[in-house]
Backbone as CSV, one residue per row, in Angstrom:
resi,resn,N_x,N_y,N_z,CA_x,CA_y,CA_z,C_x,C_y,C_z
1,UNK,-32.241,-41.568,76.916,-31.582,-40.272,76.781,-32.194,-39.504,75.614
2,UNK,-32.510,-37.899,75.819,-32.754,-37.268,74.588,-32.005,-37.456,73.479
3,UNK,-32.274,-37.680,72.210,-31.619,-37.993,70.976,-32.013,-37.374,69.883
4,UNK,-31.722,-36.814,69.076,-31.509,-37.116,67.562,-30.885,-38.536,66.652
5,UNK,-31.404,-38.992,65.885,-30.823,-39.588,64.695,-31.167,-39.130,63.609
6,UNK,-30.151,-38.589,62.363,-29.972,-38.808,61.148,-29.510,-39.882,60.651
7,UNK,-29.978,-40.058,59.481,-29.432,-41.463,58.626,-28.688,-40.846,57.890
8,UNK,-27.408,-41.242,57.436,-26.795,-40.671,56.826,-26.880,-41.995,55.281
9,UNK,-25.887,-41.620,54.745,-25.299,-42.431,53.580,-24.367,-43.788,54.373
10,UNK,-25.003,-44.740,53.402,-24.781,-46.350,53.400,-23.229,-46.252,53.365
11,UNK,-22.699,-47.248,54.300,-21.583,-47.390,54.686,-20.243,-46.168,55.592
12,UNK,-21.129,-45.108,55.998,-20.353,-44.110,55.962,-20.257,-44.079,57.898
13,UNK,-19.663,-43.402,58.579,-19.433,-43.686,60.064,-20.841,-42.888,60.552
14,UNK,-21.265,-43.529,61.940,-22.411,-42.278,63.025,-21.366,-41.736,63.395
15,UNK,-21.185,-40.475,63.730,-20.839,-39.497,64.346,-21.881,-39.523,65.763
16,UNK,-21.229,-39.752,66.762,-21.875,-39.393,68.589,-21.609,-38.067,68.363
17,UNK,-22.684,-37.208,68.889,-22.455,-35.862,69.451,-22.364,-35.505,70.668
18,UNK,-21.716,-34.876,71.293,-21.808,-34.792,72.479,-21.445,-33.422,72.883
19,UNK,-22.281,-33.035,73.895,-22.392,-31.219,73.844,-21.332,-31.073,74.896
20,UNK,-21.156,-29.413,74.814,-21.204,-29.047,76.467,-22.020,-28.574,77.568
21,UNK,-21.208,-28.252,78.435,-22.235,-27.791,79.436,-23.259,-26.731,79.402
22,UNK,-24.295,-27.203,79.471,-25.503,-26.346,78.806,-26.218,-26.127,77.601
23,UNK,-25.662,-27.466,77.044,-25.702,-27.834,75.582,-27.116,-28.632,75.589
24,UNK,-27.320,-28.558,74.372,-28.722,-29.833,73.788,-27.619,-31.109,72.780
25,UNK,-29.017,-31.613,72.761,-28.719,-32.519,71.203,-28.152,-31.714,69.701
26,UNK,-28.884,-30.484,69.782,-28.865,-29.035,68.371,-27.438,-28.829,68.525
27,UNK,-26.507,-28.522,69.458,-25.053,-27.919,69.420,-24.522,-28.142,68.528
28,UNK,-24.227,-29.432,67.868,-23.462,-29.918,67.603,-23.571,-30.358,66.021
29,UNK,-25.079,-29.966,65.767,-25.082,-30.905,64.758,-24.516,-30.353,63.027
30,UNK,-24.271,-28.519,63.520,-23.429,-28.100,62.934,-22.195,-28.874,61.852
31,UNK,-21.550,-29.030,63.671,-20.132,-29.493,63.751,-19.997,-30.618,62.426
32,UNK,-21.080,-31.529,62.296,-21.348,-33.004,61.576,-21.410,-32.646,60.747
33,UNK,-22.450,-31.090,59.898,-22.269,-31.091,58.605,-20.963,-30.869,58.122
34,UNK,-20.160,-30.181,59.026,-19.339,-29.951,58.159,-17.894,-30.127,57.490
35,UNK,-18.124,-31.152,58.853,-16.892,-32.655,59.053,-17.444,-33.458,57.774
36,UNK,-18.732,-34.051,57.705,-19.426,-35.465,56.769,-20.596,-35.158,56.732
37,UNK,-21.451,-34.419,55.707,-22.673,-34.243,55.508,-23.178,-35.868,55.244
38,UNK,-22.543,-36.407,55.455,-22.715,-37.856,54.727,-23.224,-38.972,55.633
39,UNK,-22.468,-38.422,56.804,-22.391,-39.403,57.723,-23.715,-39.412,58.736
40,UNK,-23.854,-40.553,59.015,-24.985,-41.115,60.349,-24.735,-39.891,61.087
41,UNK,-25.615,-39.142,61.761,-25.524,-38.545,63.170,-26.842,-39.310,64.667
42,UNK,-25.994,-39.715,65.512,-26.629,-39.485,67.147,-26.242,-38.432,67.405
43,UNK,-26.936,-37.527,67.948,-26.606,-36.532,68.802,-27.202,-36.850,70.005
44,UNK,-26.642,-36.553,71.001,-26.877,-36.929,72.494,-27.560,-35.860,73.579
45,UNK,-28.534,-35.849,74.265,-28.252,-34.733,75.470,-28.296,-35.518,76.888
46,UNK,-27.288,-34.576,77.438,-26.841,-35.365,79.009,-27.942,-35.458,79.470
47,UNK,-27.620,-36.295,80.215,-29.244,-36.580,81.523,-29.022,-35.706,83.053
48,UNK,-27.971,-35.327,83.641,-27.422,-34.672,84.405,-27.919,-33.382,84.284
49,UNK,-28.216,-32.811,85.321,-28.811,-31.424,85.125,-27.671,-30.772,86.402
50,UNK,-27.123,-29.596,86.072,-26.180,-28.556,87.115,-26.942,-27.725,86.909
51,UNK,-28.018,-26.840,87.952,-28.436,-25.449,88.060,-29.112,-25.500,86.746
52,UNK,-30.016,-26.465,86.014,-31.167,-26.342,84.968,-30.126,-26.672,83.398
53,UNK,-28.353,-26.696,83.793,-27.794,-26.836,82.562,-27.442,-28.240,82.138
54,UNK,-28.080,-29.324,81.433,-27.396,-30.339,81.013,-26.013,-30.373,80.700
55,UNK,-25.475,-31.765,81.297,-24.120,-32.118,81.394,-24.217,-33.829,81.354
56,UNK,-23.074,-34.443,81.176,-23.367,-35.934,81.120,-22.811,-36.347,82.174
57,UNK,-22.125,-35.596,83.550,-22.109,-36.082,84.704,-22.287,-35.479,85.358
58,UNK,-21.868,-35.468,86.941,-22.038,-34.772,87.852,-20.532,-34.261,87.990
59,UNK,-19.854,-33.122,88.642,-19.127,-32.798,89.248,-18.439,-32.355,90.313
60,UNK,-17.886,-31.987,91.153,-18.202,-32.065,92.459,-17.676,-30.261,92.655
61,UNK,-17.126,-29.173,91.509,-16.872,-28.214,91.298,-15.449,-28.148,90.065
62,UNK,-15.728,-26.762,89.576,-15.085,-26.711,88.044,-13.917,-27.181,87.943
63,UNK,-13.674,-28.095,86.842,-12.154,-29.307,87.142,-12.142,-30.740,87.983
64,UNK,-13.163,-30.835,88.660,-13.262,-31.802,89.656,-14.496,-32.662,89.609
65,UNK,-14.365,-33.819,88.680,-15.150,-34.454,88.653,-15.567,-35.899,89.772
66,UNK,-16.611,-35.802,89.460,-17.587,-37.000,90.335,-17.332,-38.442,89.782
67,UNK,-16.097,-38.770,90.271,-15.782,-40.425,89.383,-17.018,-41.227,89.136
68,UNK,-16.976,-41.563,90.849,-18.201,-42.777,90.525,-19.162,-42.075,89.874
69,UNK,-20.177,-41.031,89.847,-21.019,-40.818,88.888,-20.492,-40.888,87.252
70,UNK,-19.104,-40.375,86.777,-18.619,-40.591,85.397,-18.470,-41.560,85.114
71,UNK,-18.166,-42.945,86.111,-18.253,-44.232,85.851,-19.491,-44.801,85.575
72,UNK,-20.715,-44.861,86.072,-21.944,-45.011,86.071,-22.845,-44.269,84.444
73,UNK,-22.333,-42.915,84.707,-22.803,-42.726,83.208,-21.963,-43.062,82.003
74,UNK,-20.293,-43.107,82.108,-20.103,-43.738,81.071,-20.818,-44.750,80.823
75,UNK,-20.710,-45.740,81.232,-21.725,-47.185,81.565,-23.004,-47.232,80.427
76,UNK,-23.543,-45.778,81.061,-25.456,-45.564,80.517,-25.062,-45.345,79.108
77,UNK,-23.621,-44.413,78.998,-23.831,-44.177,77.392,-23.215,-45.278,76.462
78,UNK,-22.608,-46.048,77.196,-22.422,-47.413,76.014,-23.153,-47.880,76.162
79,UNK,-23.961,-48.290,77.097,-25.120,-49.505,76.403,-26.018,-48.821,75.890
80,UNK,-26.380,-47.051,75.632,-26.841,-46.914,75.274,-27.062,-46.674,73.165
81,UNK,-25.581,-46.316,73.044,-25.102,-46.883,71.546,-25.385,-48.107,71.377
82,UNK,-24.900,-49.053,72.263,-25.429,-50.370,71.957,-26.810,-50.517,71.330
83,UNK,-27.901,-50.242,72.614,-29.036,-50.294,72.442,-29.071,-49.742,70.747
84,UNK,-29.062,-48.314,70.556,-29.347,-47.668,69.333,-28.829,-47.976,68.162
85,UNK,-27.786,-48.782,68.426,-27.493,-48.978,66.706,-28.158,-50.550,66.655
86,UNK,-28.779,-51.249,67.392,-29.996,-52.066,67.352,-31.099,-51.213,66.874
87,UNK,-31.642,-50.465,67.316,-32.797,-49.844,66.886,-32.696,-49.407,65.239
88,UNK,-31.738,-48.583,65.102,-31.850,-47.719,64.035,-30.743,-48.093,62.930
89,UNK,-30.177,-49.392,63.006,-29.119,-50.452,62.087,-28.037,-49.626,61.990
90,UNK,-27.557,-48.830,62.035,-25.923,-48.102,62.300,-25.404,-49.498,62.619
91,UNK,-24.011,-49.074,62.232,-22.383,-50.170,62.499,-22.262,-49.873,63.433
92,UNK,-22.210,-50.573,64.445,-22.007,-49.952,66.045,-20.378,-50.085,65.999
93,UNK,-19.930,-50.652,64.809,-18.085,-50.712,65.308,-17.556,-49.653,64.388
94,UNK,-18.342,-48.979,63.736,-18.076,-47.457,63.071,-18.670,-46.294,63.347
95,UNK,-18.551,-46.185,64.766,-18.609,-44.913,65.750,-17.857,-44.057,65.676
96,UNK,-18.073,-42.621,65.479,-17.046,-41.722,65.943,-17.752,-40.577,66.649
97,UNK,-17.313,-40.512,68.065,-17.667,-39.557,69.061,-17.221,-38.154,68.316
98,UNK,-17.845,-36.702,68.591,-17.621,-35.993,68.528,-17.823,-35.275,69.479
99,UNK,-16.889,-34.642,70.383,-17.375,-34.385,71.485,-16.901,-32.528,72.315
100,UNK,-17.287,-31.928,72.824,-17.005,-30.616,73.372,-17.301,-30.496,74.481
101,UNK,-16.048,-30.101,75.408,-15.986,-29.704,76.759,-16.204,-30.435,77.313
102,UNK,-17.512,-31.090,78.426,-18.250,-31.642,79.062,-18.244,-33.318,77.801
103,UNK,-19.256,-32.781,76.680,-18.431,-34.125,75.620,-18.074,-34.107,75.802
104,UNK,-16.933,-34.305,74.986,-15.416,-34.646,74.866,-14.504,-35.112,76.292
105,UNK,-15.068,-34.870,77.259,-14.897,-35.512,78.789,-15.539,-37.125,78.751
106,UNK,-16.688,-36.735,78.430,-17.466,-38.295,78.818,-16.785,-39.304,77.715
107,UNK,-16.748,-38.685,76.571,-16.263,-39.371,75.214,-14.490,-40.087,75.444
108,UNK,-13.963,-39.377,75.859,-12.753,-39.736,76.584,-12.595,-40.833,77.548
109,UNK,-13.757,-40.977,77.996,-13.832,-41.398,79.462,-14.212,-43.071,79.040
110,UNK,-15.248,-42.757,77.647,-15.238,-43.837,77.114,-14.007,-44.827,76.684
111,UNK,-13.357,-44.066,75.879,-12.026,-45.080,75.780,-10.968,-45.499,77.294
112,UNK,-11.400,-44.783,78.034,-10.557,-44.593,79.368,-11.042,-45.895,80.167
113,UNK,-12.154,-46.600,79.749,-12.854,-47.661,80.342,-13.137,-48.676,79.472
114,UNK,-13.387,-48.429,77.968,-13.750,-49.959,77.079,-13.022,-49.891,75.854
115,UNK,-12.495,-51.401,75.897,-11.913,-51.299,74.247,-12.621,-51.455,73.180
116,UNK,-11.978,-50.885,71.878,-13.485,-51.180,71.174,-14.475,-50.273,71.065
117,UNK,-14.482,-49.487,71.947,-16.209,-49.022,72.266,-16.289,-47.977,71.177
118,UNK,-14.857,-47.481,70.561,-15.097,-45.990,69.625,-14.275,-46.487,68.265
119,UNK,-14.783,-46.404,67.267,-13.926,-46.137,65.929,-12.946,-45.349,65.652
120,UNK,-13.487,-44.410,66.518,-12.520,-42.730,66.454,-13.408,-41.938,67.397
121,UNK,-12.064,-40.515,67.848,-13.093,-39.524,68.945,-12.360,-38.178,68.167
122,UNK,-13.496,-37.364,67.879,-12.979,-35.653,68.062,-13.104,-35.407,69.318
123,UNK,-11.869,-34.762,70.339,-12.814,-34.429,71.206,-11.900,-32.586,71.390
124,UNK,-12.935,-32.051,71.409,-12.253,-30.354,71.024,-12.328,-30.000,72.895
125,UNK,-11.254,-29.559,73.260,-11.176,-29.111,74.723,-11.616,-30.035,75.621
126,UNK,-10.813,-31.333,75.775,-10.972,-32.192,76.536,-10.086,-32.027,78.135
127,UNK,-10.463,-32.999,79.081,-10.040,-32.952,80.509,-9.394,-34.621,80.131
128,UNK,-8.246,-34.846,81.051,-8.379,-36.397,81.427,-9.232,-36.699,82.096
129,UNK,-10.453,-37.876,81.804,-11.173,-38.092,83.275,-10.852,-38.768,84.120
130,UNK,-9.594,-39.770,84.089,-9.622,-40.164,85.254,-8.067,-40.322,85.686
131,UNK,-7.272,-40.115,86.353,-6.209,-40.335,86.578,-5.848,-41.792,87.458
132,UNK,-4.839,-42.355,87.503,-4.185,-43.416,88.154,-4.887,-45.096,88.228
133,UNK,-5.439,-44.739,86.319,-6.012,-46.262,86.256,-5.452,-46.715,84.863
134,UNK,-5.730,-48.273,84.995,-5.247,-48.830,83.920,-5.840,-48.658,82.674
135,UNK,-5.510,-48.480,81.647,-6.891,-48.326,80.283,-6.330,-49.585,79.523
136,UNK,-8.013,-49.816,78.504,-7.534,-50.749,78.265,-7.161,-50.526,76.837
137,UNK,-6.397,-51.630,75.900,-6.041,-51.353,75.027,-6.698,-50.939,73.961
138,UNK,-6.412,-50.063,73.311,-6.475,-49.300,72.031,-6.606,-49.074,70.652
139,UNK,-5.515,-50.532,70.225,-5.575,-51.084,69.249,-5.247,-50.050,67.815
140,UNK,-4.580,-48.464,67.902,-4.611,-47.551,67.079,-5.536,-46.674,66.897
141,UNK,-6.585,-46.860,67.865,-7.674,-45.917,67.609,-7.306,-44.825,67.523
142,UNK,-7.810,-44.255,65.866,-7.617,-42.462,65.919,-8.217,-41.510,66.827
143,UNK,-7.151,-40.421,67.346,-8.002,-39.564,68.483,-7.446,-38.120,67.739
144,UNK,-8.218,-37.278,67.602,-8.044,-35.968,67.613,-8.372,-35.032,68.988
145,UNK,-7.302,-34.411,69.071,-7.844,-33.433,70.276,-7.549,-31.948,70.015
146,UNK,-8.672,-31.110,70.161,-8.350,-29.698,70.015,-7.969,-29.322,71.087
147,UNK,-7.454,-28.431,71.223,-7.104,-27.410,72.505,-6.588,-26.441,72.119
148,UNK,-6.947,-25.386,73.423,-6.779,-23.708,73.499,-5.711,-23.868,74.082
149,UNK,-4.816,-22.691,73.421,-3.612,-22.330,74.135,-3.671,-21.394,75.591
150,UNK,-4.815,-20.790,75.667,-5.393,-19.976,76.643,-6.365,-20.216,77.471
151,UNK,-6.459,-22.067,77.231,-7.988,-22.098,77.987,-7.951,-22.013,79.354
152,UNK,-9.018,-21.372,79.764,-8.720,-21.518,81.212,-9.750,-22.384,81.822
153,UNK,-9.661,-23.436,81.421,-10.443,-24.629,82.090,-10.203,-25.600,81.874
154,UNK,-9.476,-25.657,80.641,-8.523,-27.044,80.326,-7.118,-26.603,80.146
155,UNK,-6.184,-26.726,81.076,-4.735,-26.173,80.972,-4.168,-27.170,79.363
156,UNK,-3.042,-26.295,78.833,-2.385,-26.776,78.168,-1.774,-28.389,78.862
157,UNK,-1.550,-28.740,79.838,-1.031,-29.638,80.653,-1.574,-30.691,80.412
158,UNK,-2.948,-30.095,80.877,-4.292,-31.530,80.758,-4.474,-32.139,79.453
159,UNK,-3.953,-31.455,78.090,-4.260,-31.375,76.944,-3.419,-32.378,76.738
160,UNK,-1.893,-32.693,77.263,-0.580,-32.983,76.932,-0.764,-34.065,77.775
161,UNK,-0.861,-34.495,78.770,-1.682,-35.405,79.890,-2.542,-36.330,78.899
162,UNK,-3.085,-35.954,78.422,-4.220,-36.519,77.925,-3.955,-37.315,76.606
163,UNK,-3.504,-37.056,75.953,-2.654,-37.358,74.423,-1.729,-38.665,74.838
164,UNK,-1.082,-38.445,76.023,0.431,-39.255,76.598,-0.567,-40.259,76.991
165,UNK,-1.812,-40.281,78.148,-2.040,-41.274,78.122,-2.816,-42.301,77.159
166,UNK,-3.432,-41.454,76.334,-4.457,-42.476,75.109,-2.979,-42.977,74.387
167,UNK,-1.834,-42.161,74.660,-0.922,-42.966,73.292,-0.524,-44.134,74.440
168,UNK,-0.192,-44.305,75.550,0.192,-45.267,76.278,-0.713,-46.592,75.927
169,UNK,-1.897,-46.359,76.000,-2.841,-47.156,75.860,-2.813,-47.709,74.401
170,UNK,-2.013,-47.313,73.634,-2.310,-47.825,72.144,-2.836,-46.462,71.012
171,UNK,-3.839,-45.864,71.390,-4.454,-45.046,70.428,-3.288,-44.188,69.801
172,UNK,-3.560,-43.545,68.387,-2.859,-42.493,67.633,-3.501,-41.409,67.783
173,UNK,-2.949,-40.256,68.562,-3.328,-39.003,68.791,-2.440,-38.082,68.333
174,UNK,-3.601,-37.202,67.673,-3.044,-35.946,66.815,-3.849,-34.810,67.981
175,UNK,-2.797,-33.988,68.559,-3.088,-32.725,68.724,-2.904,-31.060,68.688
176,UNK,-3.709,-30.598,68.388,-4.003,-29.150,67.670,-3.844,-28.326,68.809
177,UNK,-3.170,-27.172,68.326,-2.996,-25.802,69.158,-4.083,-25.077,68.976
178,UNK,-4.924,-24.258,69.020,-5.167,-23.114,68.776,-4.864,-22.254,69.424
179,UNK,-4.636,-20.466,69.417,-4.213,-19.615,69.988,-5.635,-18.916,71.200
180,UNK,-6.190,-19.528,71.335,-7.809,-19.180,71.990,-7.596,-19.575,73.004
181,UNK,-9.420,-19.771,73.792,-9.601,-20.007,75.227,-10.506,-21.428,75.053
182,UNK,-11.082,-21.287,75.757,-12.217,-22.641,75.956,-13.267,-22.829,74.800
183,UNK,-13.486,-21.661,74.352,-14.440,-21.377,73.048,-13.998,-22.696,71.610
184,UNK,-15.110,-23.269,71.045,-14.562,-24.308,69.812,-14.843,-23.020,69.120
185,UNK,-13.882,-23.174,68.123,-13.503,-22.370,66.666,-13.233,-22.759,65.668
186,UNK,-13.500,-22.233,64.559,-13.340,-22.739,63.390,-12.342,-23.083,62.910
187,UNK,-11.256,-22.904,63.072,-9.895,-23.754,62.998,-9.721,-24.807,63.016
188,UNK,-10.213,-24.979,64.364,-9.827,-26.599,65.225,-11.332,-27.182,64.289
189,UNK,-12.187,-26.698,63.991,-13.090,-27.633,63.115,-12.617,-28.133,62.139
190,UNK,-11.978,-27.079,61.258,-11.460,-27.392,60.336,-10.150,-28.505,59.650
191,UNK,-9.339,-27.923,61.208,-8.452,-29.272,61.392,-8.367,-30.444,61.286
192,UNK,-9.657,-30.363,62.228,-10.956,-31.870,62.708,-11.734,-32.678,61.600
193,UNK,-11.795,-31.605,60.611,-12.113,-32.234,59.203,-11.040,-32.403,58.347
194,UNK,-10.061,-31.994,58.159,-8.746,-32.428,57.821,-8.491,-33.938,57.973
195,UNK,-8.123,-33.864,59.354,-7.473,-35.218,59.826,-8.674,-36.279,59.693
196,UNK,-9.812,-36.072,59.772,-11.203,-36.839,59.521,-11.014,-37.338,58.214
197,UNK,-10.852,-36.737,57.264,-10.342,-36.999,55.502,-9.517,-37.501,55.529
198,UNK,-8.717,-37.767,55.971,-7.510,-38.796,55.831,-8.114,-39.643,56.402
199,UNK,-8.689,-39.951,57.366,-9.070,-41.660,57.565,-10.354,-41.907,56.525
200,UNK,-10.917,-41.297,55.813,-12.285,-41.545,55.379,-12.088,-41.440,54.173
């Protein structure tokens, strides 16, 4: 997969980046300075191409995702952390996804399928990805989730959906209003670095 790595400062978490739709590896890496200039960054770009725009799955139209393909690439992107924090010595058990839209879907999707697999997730305007399966346990994993009060691609519902089930599963989820649409904003960044400082 296309990548970035920064090394950050000894002992401090990688931050996963994960774009949205039509995103690179570059989106995001913003977001990292200004959460933890400190911290490890992967930044990720999907392998999935929609109409020339990278994405990390397929979909089958807007809201309606392609399970078995989200199953399959979740898959690619854990072993692919795996693989990389072999390569480049990162704590592979001090991960924290950061993720938007399309992120923040796959990043989700991750805890929605492996325990363990995340330290922590930002994920700003997330979807549930999968409905009417078992997840596995959680163990307290911190989750932040942003959401638009106006988005029109992630209902307030899905937002509330989404929170209920990571807390079922075990995880501690904190989630943020903003008064917006689908757009990440500086608020919910800011938030995101808030609640980030308290665990760090």
């Amino acid at each position: 997969m296309h990548h970035i790595f920064q090394e950050g400062k000894e002992g401090k978490p990688t931050f996963l980046l994960l774009h949205g739709t039509g995103g690179t590896e570059k989106d995001l890496l913003p977001l990292a300075e200004m959460i933890d200039p400190d911290a490890h960054v992967l930044s990720v770009r999907g392998n999935v191409s929609e109409n020339g725009m990278p994405r990390f799955f397929k979909r089958l139209r807007e809201g309606v995702f392609d399970e078995e393909d989200l199953i399959e690439r979740t898959e690619e992107l854990k072993d692919f952390l795996d693989e990389k924090s072999q390569e480049y010595g990162f704590d592979r058990n001090n991960v924290i996804a950061i993720g938007y839209s399309n992120g923040a879907n796959i990043a989700g999707s991750l805890l929605f399928h492996y325990e363990k697999v995340l330290k922590a997730a930002i994920l700003h305007h997330p979807m549930v990805p999968r409905r009417g399966i078992d997840l596995p346990e959680q163990h307290e994993t911190p989750v932040f989730i942003a959401a638009g009060e106006n988005d029109p691609i992630c209902s307030p519902q899905e937002s509330k959906d989404l929170k209920d089930l990571l807390e079922q599963s075990g995880a501690k989820v904190e989630l943020f209003w903003d008064n917006q649409g689908h757009q990440l904003t500086k608020n919910e960044v800011d938030e995101a670095k808030r609640w980030y400082e308290k665990l760090y």
